[in-house]
N, C-alpha and C positions, 0 to 999 in steps of 0.2 A: 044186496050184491054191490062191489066198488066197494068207493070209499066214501060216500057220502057225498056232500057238500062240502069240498074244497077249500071253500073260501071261510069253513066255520071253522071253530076250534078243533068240534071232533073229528069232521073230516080229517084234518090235516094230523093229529094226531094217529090216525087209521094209517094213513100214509107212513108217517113216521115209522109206527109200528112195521109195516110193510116192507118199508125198506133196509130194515135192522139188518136182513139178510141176506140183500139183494143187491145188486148196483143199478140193474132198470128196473123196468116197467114189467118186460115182456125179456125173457131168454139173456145173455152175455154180452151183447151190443147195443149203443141205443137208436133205438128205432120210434118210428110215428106212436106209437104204443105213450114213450114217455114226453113229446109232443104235446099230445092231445090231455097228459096230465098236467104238465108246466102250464100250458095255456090255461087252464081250468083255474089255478090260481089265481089267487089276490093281488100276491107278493115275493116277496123273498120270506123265509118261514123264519121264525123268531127262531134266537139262539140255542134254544134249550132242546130244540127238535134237530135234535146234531143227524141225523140219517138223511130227513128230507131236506135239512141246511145242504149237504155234501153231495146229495144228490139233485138240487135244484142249479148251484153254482156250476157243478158239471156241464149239464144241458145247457145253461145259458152261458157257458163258455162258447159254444159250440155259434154263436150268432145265427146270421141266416143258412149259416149251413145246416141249421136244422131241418130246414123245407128238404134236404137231398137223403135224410134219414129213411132208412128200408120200412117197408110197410106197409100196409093201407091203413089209413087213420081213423080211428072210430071216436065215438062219442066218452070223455073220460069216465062217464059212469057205465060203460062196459069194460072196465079195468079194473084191478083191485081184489080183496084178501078173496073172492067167493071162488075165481079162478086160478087161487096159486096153487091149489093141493094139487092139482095134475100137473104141473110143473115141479112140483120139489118134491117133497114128502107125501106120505101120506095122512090126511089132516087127523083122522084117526089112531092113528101109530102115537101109542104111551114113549115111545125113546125120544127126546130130546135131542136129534143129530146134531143142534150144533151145542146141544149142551149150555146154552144161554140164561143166563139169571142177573135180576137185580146187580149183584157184583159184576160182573161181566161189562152188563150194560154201563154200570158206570167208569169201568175201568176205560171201554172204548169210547167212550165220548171224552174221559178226559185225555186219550191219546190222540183222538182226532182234534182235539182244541190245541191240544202242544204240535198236531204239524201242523193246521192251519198257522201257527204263531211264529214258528220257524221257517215257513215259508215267505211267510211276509215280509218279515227278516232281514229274510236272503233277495226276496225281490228288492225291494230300500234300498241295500248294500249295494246291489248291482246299480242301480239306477245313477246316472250322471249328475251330480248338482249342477244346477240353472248358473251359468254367470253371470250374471248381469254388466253390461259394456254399453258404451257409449261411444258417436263418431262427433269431434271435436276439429272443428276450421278456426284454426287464428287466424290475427292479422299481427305481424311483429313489425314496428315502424322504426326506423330507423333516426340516428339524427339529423343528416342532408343527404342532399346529393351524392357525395364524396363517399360514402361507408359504400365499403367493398361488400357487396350482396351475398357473393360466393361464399365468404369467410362470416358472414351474418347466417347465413343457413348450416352451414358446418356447427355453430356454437350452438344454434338451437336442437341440430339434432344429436347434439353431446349431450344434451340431457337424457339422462335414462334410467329407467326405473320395472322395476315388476309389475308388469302388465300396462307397458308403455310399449304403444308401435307406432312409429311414423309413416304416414304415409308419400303422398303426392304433393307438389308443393309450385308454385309460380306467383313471378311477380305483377305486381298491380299500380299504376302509375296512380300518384295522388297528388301532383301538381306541383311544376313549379320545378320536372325535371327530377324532382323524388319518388322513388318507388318504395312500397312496402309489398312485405313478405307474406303470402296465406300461403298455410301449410296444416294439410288436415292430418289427424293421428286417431288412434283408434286406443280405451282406454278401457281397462276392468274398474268400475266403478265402487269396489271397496280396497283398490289400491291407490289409485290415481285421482286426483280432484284436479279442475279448472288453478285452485288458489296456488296448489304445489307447480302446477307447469306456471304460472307467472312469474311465482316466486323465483324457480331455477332462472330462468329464460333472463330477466329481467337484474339475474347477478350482473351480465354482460356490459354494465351500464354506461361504458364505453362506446358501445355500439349501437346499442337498443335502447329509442325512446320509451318506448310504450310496447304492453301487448294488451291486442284485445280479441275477446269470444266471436268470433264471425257467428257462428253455428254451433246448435249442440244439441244431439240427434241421438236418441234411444236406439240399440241395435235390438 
């Protein structure tokens, strides 16, 4: 009666075989029935067991909302091929309803491999690529007193680039009556490097002593 031992080969081949024609456990929905079979498992069931693959990934799509599945939950060796003939066929009955053979079987498994494949696919595709960005504070120093601060922050945020954003910016007294400029900006880090914003910033050389990295911050 069931399917054995689960967690062995044959079991899970019984299973297999079981599921060829079935989507659960127990009747059209999944209920405590197919529960108390998932738990019974080891694992996830090797590839080649395409019915109880397709039917394990179901259930365990379902998380803990499997605890709210209809049923009262028995023990999984009260489940299994000894109880399907009163649900489906007659175990008796010489006609083959679903007409199932070797060919068949291989045809459906190599159908169900080309959707799982096209699904996956299409999930990939859909999915956002990660950007990777970073949050960058200068310091842009000027050459004295005299440099017009206003017109020192206008040139620096004339630089512009793809996947260049400037943020917030204020000045910082560094003695002696000189202020220098931190101004943070936000970067895609396979567009923008530290060397290129110096590089630009630093044409200015009229106005701008130096710049240097205050901060450089993983978003």
């Amino acid at each position: 009666m069931g399917f054995g031992d689960l967690k062995s080969a044959a079991g899970l081949k019984a299973l297999n075989d079981y599921l060829a024609e079935r989507s659960y456990i127990e009747g059209y929905v999944p209920s405590q029935a197919d529960v108390a079979v998932f738990q019974a498992l080891s694992g996830v069931p090797a590839a080649n067991m395409y019915h109880a693959l397709r039917w394990y990934e179901h259930i365990n799509s379902f998380g803990l909302a499997r605890t709210a599945f209809p049923g009262a939950k028995k023990a999984a060796s009260e489940y299994g091929p000894a109880g399907a003939a009163a649900d489906d066929v007659d175990a008796d009955d010489d006609f083959d309803l679903f007409g199932s053979d070797d060919e068949e079987d291989k045809a459906e498994a190599e159908r169900l491999k080309e959707e799982r494949v096209r699904q996956y696919a299409e999930k990939k595709a859909k999915k956002p690529a990660l950007i990777a960005k970073s949050n960058i504070i200068l310091y842009v120093k000027p050459w004295d007193d005299e440099t017009d601060m206003g017109e020192l922050e206008q040139r620096v945020r004339s630089v512009t680039a793809d996947g260049l954003l400037w943020g917030a910016s204020k000045l910082v007294p560094v003695g002696y009556g000189i202020k220098k400029l931190q101004i943070a900006c936000v970067v895609e880090d396979d567009k923008v490097g530290t060397d290129f914003l110096e590089e630009e910033i630093t044409k200015h050389e009229d106005m701008i002593q130096s710049v240097d990295i205050a901060a450089f911050n993983k978003i």
